[in-house]
C-alpha positions as CSV (number, residue, x, y, z in Angstrom):
1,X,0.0,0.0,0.0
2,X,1.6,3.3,-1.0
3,X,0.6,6.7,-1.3
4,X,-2.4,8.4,0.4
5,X,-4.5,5.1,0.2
6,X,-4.4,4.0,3.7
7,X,-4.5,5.6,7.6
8,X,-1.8,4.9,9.6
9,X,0.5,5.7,12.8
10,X,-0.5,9.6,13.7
11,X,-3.8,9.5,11.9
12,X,-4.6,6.4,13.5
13,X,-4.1,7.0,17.1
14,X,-5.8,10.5,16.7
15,X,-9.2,8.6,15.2
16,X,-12.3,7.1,16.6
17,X,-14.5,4.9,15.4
18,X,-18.5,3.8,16.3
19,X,-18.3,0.2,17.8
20,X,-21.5,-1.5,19.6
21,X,-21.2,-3.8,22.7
22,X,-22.7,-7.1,23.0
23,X,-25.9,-5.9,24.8
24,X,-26.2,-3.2,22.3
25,X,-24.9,-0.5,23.3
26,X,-23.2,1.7,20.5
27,X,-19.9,3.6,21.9
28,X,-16.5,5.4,20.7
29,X,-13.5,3.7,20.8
30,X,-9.5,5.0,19.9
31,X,-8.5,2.8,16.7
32,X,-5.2,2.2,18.7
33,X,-7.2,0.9,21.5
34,X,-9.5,-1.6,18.9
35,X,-5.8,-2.9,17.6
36,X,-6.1,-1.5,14.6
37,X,-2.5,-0.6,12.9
38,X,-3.5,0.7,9.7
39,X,-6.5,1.1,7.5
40,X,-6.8,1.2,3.7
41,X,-8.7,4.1,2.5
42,X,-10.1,1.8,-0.8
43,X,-12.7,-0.7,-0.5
44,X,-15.3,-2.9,-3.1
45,X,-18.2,-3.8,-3.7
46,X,-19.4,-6.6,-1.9
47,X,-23.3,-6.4,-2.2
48,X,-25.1,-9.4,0.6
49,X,-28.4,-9.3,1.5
50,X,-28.6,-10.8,4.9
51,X,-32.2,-12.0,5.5
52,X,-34.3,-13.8,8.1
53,X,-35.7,-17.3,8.4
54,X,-38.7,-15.7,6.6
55,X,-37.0,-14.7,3.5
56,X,-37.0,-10.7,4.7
57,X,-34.1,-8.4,4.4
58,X,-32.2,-7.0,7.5
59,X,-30.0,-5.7,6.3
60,X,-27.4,-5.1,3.5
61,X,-23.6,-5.8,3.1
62,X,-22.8,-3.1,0.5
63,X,-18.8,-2.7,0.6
64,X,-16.4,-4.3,2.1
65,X,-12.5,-2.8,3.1
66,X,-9.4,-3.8,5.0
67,X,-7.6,-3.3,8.3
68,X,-4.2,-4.5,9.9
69,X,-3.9,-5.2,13.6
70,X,-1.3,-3.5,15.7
71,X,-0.1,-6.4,17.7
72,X,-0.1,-8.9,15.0
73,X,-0.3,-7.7,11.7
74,X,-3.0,-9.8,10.6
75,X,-5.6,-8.5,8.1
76,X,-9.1,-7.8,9.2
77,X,-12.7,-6.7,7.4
78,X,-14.2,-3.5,7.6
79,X,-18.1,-3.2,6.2
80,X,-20.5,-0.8,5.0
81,X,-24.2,-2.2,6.3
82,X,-27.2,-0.8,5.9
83,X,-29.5,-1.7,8.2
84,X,-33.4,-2.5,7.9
85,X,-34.8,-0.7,11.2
């Protein structure tokens, strides 16, 4: 990754993102704190309709992008869902 593509070091550890706890709760959390090393700024389109047992939509996968973790390096997935509410 080169260029202006992707977030990382200074940018990272000044940025926050929207997470949501396990009982629901939605919350701000550092990206340095969420392990998150680097992010690339590009990202495709991965369009998923995720439905119920009844065939109806709730919600939509719609693009799909790419993290590194601090610690390890490893790759993770960032997505774009819209949600039926």
């Amino acid at each position: 990754m080169t260029g202006l593509n992707y977030l990382v070091q200074k940018a990272v550890m000044d940025s926050k993102i929207w997470t949501k706890e396990a009982e629901g709760n939605n919350y701000l959390v550092d990206l340095k704190k969420a392990d998150v090393g680097a992010i690339y700024l590009g990202n495709i389109d991965t369009q998923f309709s995720l439905k119920n047992d009844e065939n109806i939509l709730n919600a939509e996968i719609k693009k799909t992008g790419i993290y590194l973790r601090e610690s390890s390096g490893a790759v993770g997935t960032l997505n774009h869902v819209d949600m039926v509410v």
